[in-house]
C-alpha positions as CSV (number, residue, x, y, z in Angstrom):
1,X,-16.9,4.2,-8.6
2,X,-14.8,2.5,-5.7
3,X,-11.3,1.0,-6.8
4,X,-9.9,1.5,-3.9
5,X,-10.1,1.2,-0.4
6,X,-8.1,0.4,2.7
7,X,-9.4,-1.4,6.2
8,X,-7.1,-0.8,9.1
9,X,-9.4,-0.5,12.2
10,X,-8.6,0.6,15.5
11,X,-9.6,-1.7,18.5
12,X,-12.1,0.7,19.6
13,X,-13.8,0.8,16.4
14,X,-14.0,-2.8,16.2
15,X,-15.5,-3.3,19.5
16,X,-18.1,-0.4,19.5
17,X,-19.2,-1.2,15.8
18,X,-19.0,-5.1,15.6
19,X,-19.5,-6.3,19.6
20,X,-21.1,-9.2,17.8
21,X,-18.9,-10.1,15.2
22,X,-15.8,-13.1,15.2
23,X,-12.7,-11.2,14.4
24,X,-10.0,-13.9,13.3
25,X,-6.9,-14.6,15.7
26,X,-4.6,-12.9,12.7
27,X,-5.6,-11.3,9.7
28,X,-3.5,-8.8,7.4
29,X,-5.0,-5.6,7.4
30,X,-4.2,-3.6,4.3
31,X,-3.9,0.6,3.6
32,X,-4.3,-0.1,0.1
33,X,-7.0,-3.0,-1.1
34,X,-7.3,-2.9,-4.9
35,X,-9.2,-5.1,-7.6
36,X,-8.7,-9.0,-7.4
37,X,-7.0,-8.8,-3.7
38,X,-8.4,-10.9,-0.5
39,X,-10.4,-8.7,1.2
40,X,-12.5,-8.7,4.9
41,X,-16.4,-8.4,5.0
42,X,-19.4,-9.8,6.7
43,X,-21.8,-12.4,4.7
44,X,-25.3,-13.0,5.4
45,X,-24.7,-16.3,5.4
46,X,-22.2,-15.7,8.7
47,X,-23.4,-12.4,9.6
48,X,-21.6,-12.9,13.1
49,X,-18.3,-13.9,11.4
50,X,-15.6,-11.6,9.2
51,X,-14.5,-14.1,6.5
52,X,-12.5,-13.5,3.3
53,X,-13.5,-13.2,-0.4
54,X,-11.8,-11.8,-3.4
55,X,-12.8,-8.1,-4.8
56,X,-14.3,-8.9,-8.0
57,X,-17.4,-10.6,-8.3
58,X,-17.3,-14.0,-10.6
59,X,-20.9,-14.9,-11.0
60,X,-22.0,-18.4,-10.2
61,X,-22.9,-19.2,-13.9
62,X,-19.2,-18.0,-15.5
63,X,-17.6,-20.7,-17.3
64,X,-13.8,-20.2,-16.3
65,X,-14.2,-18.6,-13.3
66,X,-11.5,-16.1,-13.9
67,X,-11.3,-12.6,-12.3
68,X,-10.8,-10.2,-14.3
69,X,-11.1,-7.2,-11.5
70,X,-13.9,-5.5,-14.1
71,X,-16.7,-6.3,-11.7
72,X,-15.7,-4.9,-8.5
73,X,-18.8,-2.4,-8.7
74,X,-22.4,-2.8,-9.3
75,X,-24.4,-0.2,-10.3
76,X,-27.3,-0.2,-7.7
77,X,-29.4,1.3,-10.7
78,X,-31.0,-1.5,-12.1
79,X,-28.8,-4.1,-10.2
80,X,-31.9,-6.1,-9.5
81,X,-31.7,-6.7,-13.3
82,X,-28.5,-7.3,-14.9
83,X,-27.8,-11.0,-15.0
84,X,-24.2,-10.5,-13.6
85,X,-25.9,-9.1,-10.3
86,X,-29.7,-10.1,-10.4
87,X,-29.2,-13.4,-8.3
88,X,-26.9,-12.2,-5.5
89,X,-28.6,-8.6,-5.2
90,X,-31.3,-10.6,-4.1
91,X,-29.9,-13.3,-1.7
92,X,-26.4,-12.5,-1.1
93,X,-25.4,-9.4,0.4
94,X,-22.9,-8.6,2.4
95,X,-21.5,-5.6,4.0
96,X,-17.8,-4.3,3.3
97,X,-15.8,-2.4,6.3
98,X,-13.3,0.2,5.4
99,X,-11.5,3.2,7.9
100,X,-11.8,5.2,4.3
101,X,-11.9,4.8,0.3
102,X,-9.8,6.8,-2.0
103,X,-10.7,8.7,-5.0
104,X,-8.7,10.7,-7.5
105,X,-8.9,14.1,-8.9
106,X,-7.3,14.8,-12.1
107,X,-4.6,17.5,-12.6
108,X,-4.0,19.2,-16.0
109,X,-1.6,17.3,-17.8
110,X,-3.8,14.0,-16.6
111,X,-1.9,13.5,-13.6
112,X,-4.4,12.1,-11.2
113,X,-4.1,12.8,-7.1
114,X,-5.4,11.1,-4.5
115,X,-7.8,11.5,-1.8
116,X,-8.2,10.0,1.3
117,X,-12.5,10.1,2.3
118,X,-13.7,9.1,5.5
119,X,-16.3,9.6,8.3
120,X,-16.1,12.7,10.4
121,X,-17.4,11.1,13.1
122,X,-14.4,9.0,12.9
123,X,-16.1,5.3,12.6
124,X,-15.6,2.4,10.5
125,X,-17.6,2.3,6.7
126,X,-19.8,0.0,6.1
127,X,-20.2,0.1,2.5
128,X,-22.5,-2.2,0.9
129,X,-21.8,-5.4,-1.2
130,X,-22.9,-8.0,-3.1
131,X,-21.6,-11.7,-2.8
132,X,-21.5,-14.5,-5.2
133,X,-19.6,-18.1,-5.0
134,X,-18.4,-20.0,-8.3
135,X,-17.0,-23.8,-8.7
136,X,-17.1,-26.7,-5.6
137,X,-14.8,-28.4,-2.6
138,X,-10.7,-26.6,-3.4
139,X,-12.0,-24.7,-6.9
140,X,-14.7,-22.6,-5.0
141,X,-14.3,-19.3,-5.4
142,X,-16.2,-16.9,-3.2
143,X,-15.8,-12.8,-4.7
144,X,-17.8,-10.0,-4.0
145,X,-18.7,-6.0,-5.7
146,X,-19.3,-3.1,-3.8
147,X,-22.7,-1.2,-5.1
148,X,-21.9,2.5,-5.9
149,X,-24.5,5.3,-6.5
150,X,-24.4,8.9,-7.4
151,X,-22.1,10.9,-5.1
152,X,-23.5,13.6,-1.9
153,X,-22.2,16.8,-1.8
154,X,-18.3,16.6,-1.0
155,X,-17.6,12.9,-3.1
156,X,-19.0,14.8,-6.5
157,X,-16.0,17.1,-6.3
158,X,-14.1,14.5,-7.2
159,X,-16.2,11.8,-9.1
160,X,-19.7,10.9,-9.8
161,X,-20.0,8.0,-8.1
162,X,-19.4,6.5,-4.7
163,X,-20.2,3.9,-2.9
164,X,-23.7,2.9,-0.8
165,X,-22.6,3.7,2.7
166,X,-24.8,2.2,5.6
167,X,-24.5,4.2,8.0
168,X,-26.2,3.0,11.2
169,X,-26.6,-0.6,12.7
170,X,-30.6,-0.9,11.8
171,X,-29.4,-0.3,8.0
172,X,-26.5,-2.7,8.3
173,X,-28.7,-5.3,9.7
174,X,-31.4,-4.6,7.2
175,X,-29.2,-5.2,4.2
176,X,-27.4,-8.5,5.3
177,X,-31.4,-9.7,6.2
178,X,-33.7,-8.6,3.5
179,X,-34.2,-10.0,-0.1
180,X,-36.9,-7.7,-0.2
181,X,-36.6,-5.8,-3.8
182,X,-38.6,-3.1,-3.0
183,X,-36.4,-3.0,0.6
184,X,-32.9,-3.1,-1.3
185,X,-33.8,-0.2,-3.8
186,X,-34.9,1.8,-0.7
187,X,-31.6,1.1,0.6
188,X,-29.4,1.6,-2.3
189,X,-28.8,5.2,-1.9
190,X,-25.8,8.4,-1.4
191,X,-25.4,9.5,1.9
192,X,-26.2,12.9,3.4
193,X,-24.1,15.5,2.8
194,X,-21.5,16.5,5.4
195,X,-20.9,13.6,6.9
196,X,-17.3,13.0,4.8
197,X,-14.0,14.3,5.1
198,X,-10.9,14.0,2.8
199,X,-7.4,15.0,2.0
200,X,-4.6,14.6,-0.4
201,X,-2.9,11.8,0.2
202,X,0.7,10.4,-1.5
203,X,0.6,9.3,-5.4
204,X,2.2,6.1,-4.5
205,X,-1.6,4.8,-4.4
206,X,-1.7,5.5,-8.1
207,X,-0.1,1.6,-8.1
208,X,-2.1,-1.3,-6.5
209,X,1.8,-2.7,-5.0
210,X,2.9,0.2,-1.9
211,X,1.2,-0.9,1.4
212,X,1.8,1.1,4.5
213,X,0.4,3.9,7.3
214,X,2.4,6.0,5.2
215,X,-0.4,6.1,2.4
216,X,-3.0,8.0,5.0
217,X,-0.6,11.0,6.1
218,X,-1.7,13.7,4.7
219,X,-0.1,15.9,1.7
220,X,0.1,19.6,1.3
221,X,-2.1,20.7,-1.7
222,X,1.0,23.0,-2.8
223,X,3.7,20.4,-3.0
224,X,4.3,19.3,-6.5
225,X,5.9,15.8,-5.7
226,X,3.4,14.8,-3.2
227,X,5.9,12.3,-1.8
């Protein structure tokens, strides 16, 4: 899965990856995004914009709207149909930037460590989404769920799924424009392997609350306290 992610790009990134793309005058960055928090991404219905939606999709059809933060994945196995994700796999995708996502490996005793995973080559993820928008005029509600698939190489060390990464502009581009089904499954897929890096990071990312650069410095494997 992917329950956690942060999105703290450097200028460089931003212009090399998304030349094209309206970043707002201010936004609030965040090392630690969790279920049910606002969160950045790119919508095919502004694919030259970054807007905000809320992780954890509501579907159109729910009859409170609420958010429970239970849908902030979708399964890109059969997500063309389950009736929580058949509608927007097909016409509202989006894609979901990220300098890394975090995933834990448990200890014995159940005590569960982070990891910080990223690209080697040191750019931004795009990880793929799916969009949905619930209610009308100040009720509207727009959320969104990351697809996962089964893990390459270094992410099944720690979990057994992770989530679609598109790597290159054509496959970005592809995603936010096609409602092709046969196009989305060939999409919806792990990366290669070797192209991820990760370290320990601090166990204060066990809780959704702490919020700072020091979540990405790195943690010695031997230290017990990890903080």
């Amino acid at each position: 899965m992917c329950g956690r992610y942060s999105f703290v790009p450097t200028k460089k990134q931003l212009e090399e990856q998304l030349p094209d793309v309206e970043i707002p005058a201010s936004w609030q960055l965040s090392f630690n995004i969790a279920p049910t928090h606002q969160a950045y991404l790119i919508a095919n219905d502004q694919p030259h914009t970054i807007q905000q939606m809320v992780w954890g999709l509501v579907p159109f059809w729910s009859k409170d709207g609420a958010n429970s933060g239970k849908m902030i994945n979708a399964r890109a196995e059969g997500i063309l149909e389950k009736p929580a994700f058949r509608s927007p796999a097909l016409r509202r995708h989006c894609l979901v930037p990220a300098d890394s996502f975090y995933e834990w490996r448990t200890l014995p005793g159940k005590r569960k460590v982070p990891y910080r995973i990223q690209l080697k080559n040191g750019h931004l993820i795009m990880m793929a989404g799916i969009w949905d928008e619930w209610g009308k005029g100040e009720n509207r509600k727009r959320t969104f769920s990351i697809i996962t698939t089964t893990p390459n190489a270094e992410v099944s060390a720690l979990h057994d799924r992770m989530p679609v990464l598109l790597l290159d502009p054509e496959a970005q581009q592809r995603w936010l424009a096609t409602s092709d089904p046969e196009e989305i499954r060939s999409l919806l897929h792990a990366p290669p392997d070797d192209v991820l890096e990760m370290y320990r990071v601090s166990e204060k990312l066990n809780s959704p609350g702490p919020d700072g650069p020091e979540l990405h410095e790195p943690v010695p494997e031997s230290d017990p306290t990890l903080f």
